[in-house]
Phi, psi and omega in degrees: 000141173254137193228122153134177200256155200260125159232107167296136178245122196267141172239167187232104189255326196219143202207100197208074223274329170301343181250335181088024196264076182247145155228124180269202180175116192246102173293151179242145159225149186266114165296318172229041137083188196284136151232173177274157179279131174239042152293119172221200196196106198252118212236120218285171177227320188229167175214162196206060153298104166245339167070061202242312204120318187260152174004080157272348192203133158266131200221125180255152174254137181247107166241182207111281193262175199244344180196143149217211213179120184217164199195142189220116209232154182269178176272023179253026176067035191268097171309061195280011177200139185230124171208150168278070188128157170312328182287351206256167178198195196235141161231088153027024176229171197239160195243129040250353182304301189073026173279125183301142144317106193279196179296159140146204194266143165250184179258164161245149138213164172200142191243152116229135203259120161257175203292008185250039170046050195237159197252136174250144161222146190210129195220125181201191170244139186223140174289126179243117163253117177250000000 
C-alpha cells in the first residue's frame, strides 16, 4: 500500500528547439515514500478499580485502527466481560450482571481490524488489584 503525498515534477529530457522539437517527460516522486502500516494496540498489564481516579478501567490504545472487539476471561476461560468499539473498555464487574470481580489475573484478547483491512489480535494477561 502507498502512504504519502504524489508531486509531479516536470523534466526537460531533449530540448531540441532548433527542429521545434521540446520533449518533455512528468515524473511522479513519492515524497515520503512506501510506509509500513504501523498499526497497533497497546494494552495496560495492570488496573485498580477503586474509583481513585487512576487506572480505574482497562482500556487499550489504538492507533490505526477502525473497530475493534475485546473479551476478558477468568481463569477458568469463562468470558465474564465483552465490549464493542473503541470507546470500550472493563471496570472490573462482569457483564450482564456487573457484579465485581476480586483481585487477581485475568485473560484478554482484542481483535482490531485496521484501516487497509488487516486483523490485529493482541492477547495477555492483565492484574485487576482493588
Amino acid at each position: 500500500m502507498f502512504i504519502g503525498l504524489v508531486m509531479p515534477t516536470l523534466v526537460i529530457i531533449n530540448n531540441m528547439r532548433k527542429l521545434g522539437i521540446v520533449l518533455f517527460v512528468v515524473l511522479f516522486i513519492s515524497v515520503y515514500g512506501n510506509a509500513q502500516d504501523s498499526s497497533k494496540v497497546e494494552v495496560p498489564n495492570i488496573f485498580t478499580p477503586n474509583s481513585d481516579g487512576i487506572n480505574d478501567v482497562f482500556r487499550p490504545s489504538y492507533k490505526g485502527i477502525k473497530s475493534v472487539n475485546g473479551y476478558i476471561y477468568n481463569r477458568w476461560g469463562e468470558v465474564i466481560f465483552q465490549w464493542w468499539g473503541l470507546k470500550g473498555y472493563w471496570d472490573g464487574v462482569t457483564f450482564p450482571a456487573g457484579v465485581e470481580v476480586p483481585s487477581g489475573t485475568y485473560f484478554y484478547i482484542v481483535k482490531g481490524i485496521t484501516f487497509s483491512d488487516k486483523e490485529i489480535v493482541k492477547s495477555g494477561v492483565v492484574t485487576l488489584k482493588r
